[in-house]
C-alpha positions in Angstrom: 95.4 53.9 104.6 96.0 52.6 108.3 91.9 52.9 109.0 91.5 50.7 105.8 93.8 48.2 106.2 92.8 47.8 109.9 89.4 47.5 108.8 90.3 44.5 106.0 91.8 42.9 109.1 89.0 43.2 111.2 86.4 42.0 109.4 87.6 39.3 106.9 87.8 36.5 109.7 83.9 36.9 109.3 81.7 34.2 109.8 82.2 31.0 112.1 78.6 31.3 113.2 77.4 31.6 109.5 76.6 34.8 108.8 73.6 36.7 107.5 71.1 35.5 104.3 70.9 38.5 102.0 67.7 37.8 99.4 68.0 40.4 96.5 68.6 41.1 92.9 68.8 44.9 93.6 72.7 45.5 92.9 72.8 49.0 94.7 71.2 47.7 97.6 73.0 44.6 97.8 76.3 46.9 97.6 74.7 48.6 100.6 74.1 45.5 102.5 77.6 43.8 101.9 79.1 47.3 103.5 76.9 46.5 106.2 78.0 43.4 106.5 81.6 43.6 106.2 81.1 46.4 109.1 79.7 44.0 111.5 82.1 41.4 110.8 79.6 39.2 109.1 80.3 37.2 105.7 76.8 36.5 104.4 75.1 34.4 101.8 73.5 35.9 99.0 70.4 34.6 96.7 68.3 36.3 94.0 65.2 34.4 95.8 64.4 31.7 98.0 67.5 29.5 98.4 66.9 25.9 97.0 69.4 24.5 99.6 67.5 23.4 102.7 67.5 24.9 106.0 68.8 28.1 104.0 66.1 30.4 104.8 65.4 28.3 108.0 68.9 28.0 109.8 70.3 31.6 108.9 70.8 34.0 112.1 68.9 36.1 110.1 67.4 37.4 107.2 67.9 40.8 104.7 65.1 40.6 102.0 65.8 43.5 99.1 62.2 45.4 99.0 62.6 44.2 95.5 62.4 40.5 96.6 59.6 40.3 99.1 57.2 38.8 96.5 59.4 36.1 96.0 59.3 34.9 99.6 56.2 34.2 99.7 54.9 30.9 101.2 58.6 31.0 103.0 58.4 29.5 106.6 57.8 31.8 109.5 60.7 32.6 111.9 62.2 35.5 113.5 64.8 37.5 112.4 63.4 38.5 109.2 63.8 42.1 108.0 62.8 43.6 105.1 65.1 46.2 103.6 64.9 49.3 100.6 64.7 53.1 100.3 61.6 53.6 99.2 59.9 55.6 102.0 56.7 56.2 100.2 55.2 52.6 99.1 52.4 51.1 100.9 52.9 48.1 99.1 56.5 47.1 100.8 54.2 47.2 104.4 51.8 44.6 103.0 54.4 42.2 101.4 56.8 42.4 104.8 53.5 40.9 106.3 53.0 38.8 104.5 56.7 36.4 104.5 56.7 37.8 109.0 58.8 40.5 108.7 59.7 41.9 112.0 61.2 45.2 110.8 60.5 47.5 107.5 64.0 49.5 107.3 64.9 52.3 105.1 68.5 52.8 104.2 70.5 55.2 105.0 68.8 56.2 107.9 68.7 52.4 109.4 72.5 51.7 108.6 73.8 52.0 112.1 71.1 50.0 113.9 71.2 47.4 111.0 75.2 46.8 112.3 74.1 46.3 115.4 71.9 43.8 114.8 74.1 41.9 111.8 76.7 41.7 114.8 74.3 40.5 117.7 72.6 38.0 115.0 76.3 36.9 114.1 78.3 36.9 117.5 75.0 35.8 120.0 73.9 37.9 122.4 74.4 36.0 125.8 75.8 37.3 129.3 78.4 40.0 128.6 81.9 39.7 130.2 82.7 40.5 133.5 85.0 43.2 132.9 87.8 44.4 135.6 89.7 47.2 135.4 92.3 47.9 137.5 94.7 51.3 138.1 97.3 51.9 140.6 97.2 54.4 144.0 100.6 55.2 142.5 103.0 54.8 140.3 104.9 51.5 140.1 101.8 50.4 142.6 102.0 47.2 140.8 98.5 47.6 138.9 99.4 46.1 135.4 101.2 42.5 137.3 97.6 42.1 138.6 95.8 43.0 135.6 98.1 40.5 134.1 97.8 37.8 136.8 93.8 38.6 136.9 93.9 37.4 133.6 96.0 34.7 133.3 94.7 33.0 136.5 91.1 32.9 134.7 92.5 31.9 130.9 93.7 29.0 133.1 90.4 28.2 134.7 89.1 27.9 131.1 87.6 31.1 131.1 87.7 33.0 127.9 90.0 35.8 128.3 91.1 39.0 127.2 93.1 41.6 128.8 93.3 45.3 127.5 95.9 47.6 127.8 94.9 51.1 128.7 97.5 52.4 129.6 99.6 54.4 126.8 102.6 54.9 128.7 102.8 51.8 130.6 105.0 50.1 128.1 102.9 47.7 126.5 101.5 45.1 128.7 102.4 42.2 125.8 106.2 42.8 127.9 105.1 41.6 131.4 103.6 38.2 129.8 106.8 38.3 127.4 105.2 38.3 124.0 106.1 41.7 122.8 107.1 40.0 119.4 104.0 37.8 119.3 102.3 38.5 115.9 99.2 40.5 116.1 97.2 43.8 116.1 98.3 46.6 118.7 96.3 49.6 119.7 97.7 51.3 116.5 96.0 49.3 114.1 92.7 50.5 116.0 93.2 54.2 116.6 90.9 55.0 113.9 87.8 52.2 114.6 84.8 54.7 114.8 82.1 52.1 114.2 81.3 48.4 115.2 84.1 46.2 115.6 83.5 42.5 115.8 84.0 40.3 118.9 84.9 37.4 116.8 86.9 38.9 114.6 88.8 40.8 117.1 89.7 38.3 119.0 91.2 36.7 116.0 93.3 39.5 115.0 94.8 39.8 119.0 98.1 38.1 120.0 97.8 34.9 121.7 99.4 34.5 125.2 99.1 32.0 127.9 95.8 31.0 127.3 94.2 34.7 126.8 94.4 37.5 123.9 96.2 40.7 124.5 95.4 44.5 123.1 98.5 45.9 124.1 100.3 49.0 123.1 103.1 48.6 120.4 106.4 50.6 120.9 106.5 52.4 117.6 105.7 56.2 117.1 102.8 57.7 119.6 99.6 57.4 118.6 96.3 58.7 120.3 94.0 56.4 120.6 90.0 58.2 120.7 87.1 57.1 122.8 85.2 56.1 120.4 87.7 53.6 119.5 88.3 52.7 123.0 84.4 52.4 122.8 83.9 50.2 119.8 87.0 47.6 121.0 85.6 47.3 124.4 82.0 47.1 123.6 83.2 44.3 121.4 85.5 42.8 124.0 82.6 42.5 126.1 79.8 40.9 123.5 82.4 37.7 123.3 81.5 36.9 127.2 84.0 35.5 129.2 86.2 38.0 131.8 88.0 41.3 130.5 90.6 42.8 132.3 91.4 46.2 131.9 95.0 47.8 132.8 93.9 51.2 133.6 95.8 54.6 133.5 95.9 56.9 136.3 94.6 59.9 135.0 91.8 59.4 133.5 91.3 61.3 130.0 88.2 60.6 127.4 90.0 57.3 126.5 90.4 56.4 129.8 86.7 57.6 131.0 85.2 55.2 128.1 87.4 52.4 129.5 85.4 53.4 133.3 81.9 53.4 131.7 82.1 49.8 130.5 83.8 48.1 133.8 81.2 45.8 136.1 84.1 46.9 138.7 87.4 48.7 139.5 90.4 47.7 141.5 92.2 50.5 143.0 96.2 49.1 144.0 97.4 50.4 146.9 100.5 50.6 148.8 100.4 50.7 152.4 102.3 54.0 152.7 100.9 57.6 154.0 102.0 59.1 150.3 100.3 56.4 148.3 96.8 56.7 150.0 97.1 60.2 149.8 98.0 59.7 146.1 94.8 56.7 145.9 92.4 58.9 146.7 92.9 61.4 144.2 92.7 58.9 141.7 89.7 56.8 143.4 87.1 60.3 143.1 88.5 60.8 139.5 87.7 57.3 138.6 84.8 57.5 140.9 83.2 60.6 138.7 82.8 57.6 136.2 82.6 54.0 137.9 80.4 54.0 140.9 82.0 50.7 141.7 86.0 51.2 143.3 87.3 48.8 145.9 90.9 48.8 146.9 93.7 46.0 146.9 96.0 47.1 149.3 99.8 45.3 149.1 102.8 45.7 151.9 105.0 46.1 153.2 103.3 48.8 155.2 104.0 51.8 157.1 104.1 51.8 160.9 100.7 51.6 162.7 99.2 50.4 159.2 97.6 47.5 157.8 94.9 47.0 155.0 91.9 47.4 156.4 93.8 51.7 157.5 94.2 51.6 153.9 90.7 51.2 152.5 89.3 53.2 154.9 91.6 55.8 154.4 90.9 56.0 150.7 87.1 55.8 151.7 86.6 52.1 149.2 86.0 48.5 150.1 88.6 46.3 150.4 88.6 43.1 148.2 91.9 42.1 149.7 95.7 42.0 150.4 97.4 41.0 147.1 100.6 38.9 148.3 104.2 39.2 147.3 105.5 36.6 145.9 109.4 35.5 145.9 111.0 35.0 142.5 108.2 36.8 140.4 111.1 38.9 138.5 113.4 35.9 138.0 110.4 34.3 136.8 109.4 36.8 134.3 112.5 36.9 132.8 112.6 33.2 131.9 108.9 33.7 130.2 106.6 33.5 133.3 103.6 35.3 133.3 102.4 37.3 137.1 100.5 34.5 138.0 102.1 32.0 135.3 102.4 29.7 138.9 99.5 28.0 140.0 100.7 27.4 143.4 102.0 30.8 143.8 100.7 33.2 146.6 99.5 35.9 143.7 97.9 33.1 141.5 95.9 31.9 144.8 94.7 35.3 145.3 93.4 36.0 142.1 91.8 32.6 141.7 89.9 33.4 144.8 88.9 36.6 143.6 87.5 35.0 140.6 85.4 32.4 142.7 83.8 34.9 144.3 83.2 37.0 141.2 82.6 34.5 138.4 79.1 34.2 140.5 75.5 34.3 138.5 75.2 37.4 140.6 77.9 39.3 139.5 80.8 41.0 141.6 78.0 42.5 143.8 79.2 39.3 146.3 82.8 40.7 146.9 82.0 41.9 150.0 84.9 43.7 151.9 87.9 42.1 152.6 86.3 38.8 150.9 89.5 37.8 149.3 92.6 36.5 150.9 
């Protein structure tokens, strides 16, 4: 029942880019297609034949024509995106009609279903530049990873980036705390711990908790639940399609959750104090994370040690340094009156992660955060 009802959720927001044409009078297949649809987060339109409104073929994102209703697109104008659709494997006759209205695709179902999701989705959701997705994990414990996730991403929602920040972390508390909307109404990791197949970028976003400018996946604080990698896979890959910046609060060991979180980061943030124990304790969780995500860099934070500074610290751990992350004065008082990490513009920690954005948020990528590049 959970898996159902989190699927209802998921998908009914639907379509705010108008969603697919479907052009059949097969009622099997059209039962087929709808699933499809629903699965991709789509709500399409649906005509026997050629739809008298205009535009209707013309303007769609795409189009599904039943094998049964090829012949009745004929003389339809020619665009892309046109598929034709059935389960007749045998009939030459489908290949000549698909020609004729510009098909681009002849698909037989069941074997096409999963592909056919994936393009539903990229038709529905746009296909531009993915996010630039951060994750970041601590050296340590209580390093101080998740108040820069959080600041990461509220310092960017506030640039008028779009935003969403993930919670990896199942024993961190629920990241929803630090930005103080753990009762702000929404889906938590729970409601996804059984998404095996597509989820919808649109339609996840929708279903997230809003926050300071940003959407949260967080954890909820209920009974434990286990969430797969192929549902940290299917949220993620979603995450990413809607552009923007994702930040990812990262756990330190890494299991196949957390591996699946690695293999979709553009880069990695490793927090690390400047104490003997927590670089010692950074770089066994730099070469785990490293067996994953070739990109690591460290953020070292102080006070430090005697004799040690942040430049010791990345080369210590063997990573480049993006930076010193600064303390800030009054960031617990100011969390407990509903200020986010990084909720102050003017604030030492908001400064730093706006300047780690300017040098990321580059057509080139995060390959121009050279070492020690952010102050």
């Amino acid at each position: 029942m959970a898996e159902s009802s989190a699927r209802e959720r998921l998908t009914t927001p639907g379509a705010r880019r108008g969603g697919p044409l479907i052009v059949t009078e097969d009622v099997d297949l059209l039962d087929d297609l709808l699933r499809l649809c629903a699965a991709a987060g789509a709500e399409p339109e649906v005509h026997h034949t050629l739809p008298d409104r205009r535009g209707g073929w013309e303007q769609a994102p795409m189009v599904l024509v039943g094998d049964d209703a090829a012949v009745r697109c004929r003389g339809a104008a020619r665009r892309t995106g046109v598929m034709v659709v059935g389960r007749d494997r045998e009939s030459p006759e489908i290949w000549r009609r698909a020609v004729e209205i510009g098909a681009e695709y002849v698909l037989r179902l069941p074997d096409s279903e999963g592909w056919l999701v994936d393009q539903i989705a990229n038709a529905v959701e746009g296909t531009g530049r993915p996010a630039l997705t951060v994750g970041v994990v601590g050296g340590r414990g209580g390093a101080g990873a998740s108040t820069l996730a959080c600041a990461l991403a509220v310092t960017a929602a506030r640039s008028g980036h779009r935003t969403m920040l993930i919670d990896g972390d199942p024993l961190g508390g629920g990241i929803d705390v630090l930005l103080g909307g753990e009762r702000a109404e929404g889906m938590r990791w729970p409601d996804f711990a059984h998404s095996k197949g597509r989820v919808g970028g649109g339609a996840l976003e929708e279903s997230l908790p809003a926050m300071h400018g940003l959407r949260v996946l967080s954890w909820g604080r209920d009974d434990w639940v286990v969430v797969p990698a192929s549902a940290m896979r299917a949220v993620l890959a979603a995450a990413r399609r809607l552009g923007g910046v994702v930040v990812v609060d990262l756990p330190r060991r890494v299991d196949e959750a957390g591996a699946e979180a690695l293999a979709q980061l553009d880069l990695g943030l490793v927090v690390v104090p400047g104490e003997l124990r927590a670089v010692a304790a950074a770089k066994r969780v730099a070469s785990m994370a490293g067996m994953v995500l070739d990109d690591l860099r460290v953020v070292a934070s102080g006070p430090y040690a005697s004799g040690l500074d942040a430049g010791w610290v990345a080369r210590a751990v063997g990573l480049p340094l993006v930076g010193e992350v600064p303390w800030e004065r009054g960031l617990p008082a100011e969390q407990n009156v509903g200020q986010p990490p990084g909720g102050n513009a003017r604030g030492p920690l908001a400064r730093f992660c706006a300047a780690f954005w300017e040098q990321a948020l580059v057509v080139e990528g995060v390959g121009n955060l050279v070492s020690g590049g952010v102050s």
